[in-house]
N, C-alpha and C positions, 0 to 999 in steps of 0.2 A: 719250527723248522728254520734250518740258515743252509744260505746258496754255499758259503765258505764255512771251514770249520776255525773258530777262534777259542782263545783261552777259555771265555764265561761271556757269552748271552745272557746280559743284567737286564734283569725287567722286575717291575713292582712284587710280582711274585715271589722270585727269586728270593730279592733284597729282604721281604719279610722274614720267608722262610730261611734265612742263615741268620736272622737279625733274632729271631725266634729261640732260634739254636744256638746260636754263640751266650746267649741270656743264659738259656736254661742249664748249658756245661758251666757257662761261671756261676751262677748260681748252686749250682749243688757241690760243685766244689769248695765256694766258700763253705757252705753249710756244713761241708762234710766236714772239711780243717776244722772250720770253727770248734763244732761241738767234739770231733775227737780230740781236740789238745784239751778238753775240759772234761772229757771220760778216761780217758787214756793221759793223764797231765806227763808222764814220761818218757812219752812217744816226744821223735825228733819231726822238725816240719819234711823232712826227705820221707819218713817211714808213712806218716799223714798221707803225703800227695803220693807216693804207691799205692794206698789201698783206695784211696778218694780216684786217681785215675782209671786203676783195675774196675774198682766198680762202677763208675761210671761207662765207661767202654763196653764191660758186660753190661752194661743196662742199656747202652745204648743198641748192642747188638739184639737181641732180645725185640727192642722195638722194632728193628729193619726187619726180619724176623716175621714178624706179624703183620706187619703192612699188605703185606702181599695178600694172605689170606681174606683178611679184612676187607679190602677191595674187591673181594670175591664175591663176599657175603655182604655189603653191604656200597652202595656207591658213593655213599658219604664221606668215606674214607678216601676216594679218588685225591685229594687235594694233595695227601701226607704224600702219596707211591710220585709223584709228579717230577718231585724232586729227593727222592730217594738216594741217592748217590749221594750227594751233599754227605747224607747222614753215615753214608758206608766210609769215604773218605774221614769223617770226624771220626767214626768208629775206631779205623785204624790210627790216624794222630794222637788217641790219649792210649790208645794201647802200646803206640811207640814209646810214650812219652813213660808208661808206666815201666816197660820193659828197660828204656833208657838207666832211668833211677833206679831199677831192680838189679839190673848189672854194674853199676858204680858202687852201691850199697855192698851186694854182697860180691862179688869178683872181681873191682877195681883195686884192691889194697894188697892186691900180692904180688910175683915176679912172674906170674901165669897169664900169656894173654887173655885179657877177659872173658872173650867167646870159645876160646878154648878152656877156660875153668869150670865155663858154664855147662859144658858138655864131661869134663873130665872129675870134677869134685866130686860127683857123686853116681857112680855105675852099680848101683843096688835095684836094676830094672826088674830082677824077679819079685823084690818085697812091696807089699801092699803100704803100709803103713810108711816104707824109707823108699816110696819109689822117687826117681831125682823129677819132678812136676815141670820145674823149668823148662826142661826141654820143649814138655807139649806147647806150653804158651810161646814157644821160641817161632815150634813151627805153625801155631795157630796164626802169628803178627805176621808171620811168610805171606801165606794165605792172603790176609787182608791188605798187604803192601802188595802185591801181584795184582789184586781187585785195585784197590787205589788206581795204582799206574796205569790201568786199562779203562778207568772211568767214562775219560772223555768220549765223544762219539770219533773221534779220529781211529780209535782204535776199534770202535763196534764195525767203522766202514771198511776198515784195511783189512780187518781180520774175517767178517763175514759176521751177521748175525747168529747162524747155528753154533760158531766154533766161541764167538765170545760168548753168547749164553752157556757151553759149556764150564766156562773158566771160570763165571761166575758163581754157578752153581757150586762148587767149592765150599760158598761160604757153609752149607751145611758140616763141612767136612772141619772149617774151623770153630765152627759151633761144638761139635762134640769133642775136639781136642781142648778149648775153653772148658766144656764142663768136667772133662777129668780133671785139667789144671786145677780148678778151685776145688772137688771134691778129695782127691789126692793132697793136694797141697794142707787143707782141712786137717786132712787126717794124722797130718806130721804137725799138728799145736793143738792148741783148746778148742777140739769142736764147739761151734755156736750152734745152738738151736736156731736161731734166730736166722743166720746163715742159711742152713739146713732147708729150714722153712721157704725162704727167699727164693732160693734156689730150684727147691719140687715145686714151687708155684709155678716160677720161670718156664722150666721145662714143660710143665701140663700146659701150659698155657699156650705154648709155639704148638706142641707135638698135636695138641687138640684141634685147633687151630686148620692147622692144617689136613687133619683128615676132616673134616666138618666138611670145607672147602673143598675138596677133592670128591665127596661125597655127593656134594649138590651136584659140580661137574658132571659126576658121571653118570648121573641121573637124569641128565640134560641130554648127554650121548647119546642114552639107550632110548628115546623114547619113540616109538614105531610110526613110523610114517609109510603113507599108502603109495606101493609102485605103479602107476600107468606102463600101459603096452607098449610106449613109444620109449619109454626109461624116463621120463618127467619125473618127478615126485613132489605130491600133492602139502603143500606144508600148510595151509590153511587159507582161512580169510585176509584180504587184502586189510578191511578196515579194522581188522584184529591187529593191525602193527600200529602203533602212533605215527604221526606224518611227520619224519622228520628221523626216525630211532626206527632199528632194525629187531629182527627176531632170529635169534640163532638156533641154527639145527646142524645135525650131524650126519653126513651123508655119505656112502662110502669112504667111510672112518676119516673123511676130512671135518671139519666143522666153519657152516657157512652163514654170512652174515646176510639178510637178507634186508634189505631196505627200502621204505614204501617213502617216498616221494612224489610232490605234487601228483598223485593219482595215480603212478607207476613203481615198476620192482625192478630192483638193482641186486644182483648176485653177487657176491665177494669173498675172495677167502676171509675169512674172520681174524687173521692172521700179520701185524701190522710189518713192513721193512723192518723198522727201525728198530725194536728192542720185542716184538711178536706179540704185542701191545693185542689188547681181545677189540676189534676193529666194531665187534656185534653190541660191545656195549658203549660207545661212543651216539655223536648224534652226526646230522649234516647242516653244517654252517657254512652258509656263503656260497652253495649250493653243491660243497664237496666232503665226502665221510672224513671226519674227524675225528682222532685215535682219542681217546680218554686221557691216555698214561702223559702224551707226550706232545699232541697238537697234530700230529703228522697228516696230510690230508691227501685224497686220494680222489677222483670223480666217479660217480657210485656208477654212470655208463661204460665206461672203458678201463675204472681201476688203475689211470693212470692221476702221478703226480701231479696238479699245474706245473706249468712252465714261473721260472728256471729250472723245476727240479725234476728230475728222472727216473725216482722210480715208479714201480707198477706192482698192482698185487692180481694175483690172477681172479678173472668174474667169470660167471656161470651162466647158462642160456637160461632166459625167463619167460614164461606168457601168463597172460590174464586169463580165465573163462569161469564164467559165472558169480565172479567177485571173489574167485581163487587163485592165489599164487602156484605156479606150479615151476619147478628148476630142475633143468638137465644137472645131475652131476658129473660130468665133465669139464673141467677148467680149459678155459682157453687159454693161451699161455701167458705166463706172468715176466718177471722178471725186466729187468732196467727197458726202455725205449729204445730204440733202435733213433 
């Protein structure tokens, strides 16, 4: 969490994690030039570093991808989602950088503005085989430069959490203009098996992925909890939660984190400010619920911020009896401090 918003909040973590990442893209791009100028010896170092970027960018997108899922299904994975952004912003820079060389290569050498060559060389959008592919990756690199530009949390706070999770959400929609791109594109030279391959893995592997994930979810949803007369609702034992870590349930189609502290229950939306962070699978450090994804913390009594920071997540009425948690679903109201 920061009082002010600045460029980059450097801390050990961070520093790894880009120190990680900047390794691994030069790293497999050297690998990649490398061995293609020794399979491919007729290939130029410009045609090289187009397909060394394209595939790296598709491989990195693919991993962003997953991440999410992953953390779903398993909390080990919490480290990579932390600083996920990083990797969307690197996403788009090699995809620019691919698009860059794609466009100098092939529509810089004529008396046709380049982005209009890109769009005019080739209008054969009814044929399979001659469809013009550019295009799509023109407007997949859209997509992820919009994401880019919106990274920072300046813009998560200006814009509002709902409306920027919208815009992010996107990226699925660059995802599937990415995999016509290369499947299209494919299809106008020498199909690779190898590609082919690469590629249906790719996919099963996201698309999988994500209904796995979804599936647990909503298994989680449905699972029937006993109403009281007074509208309570009975969500179990008290010493059934770890002291310290919450137990999530789903209560009139909200889903609420519920949290057992020194002895006592703390009601919350599950639901974090800052990026809608699963608040239920976090723990309480320093005696305030702490979001997983992103650090953001909250007081599991009143769901407010600490001071300096202002916001609030809406909590639920609680009582004890019999060494049972029982929660009004009703929120009391949430939203910034007054």
């Amino acid at each position: 969490m920061s009082v002010s918003y600045k460029a980059i909040l450097w801390n050990p973590q961070k520093r790894v994690y880009d120190f990680v990442l900047a390794t691994g893209v030069f790293l497999y791009l050297a690998l990649f030039t490398g061995a293609g100028s020794i399979i491919h010896s007729n290939a130029t170092l410009e045609t090289l570093l187009i397909r060394g970027l394209g595939t790296a960018a598709f491989l990195l997108l693919h991993i962003v991808l997953c991440i999410g899922p992953l953390c779903r299904l398993d909390s080990r994975f919490l480290p990579l989602l932390y600083n996920r952004r990083h990797l969307g912003v690197t996403t788009f820079l090699l995809g620019l950088g691919h698009g860059l060389f794609s466009l100098i290569q092939f529509h810089a050498l004529g008396d046709v503005n380049p982005l209009v060559s890109l769009f005019t060389s080739n209008t054969r959008y009814l044929s399979l085989s001659q469809f013009p592919f550019q295009s799509l990756g023109f407007f997949a690199l859209l997509i992820l430069y919009v994401m880019a530009a919106t990274s920072h949390d300046f813009w998560l706070h200006t814009l509002s959490a709902p409306v920027w999770k919208r815009i992010h959400m996107a990226v699925y929609l660059a995802y599937v203009l990415l995999v016509a791109h290369v499947l299209l594109g494919a299809l106008q030279s020498n199909t690779s098996s190898l590609l082919t391959l690469c590629l249906g893995v790719g996919m099963v592997t996201v698309i999988s992925l994500h209904i796995t994930a979804g599936l647990r979810e909503n298994a989680a949803d449905k699972v029937i909890v006993k109403l009281e007369n007074d509208g309570y609702v009975d969500i179990g034992r008290l010493d059934a939660i770890p002291d310290g870590r919450a137990k999530t349930v789903c209560l009139a189609g909200e889903r609420i984190a519920v949290f057992h502290h020194d002895g006592k229950a703390s009601a919350l939306s599950n639901v974090c400010r800052h990026q809608n962070g699963p608040l239920g699978e976090g723990r309480i450090i320093d005696g305030c619920v702490t979001c997983p994804w992103h650090g953001y913390q909250y007081l599991p009594e009143t769901g407010a911020s600490p001071p300096p920071f202002h916001d609030r997540v809406p909590t639920y009425p609680t009582r004890l009896a019999s060494g049972h948690v029982f929660v009004l679903p009703k929120p009391n109201p949430g939203g910034p401090q007054s």
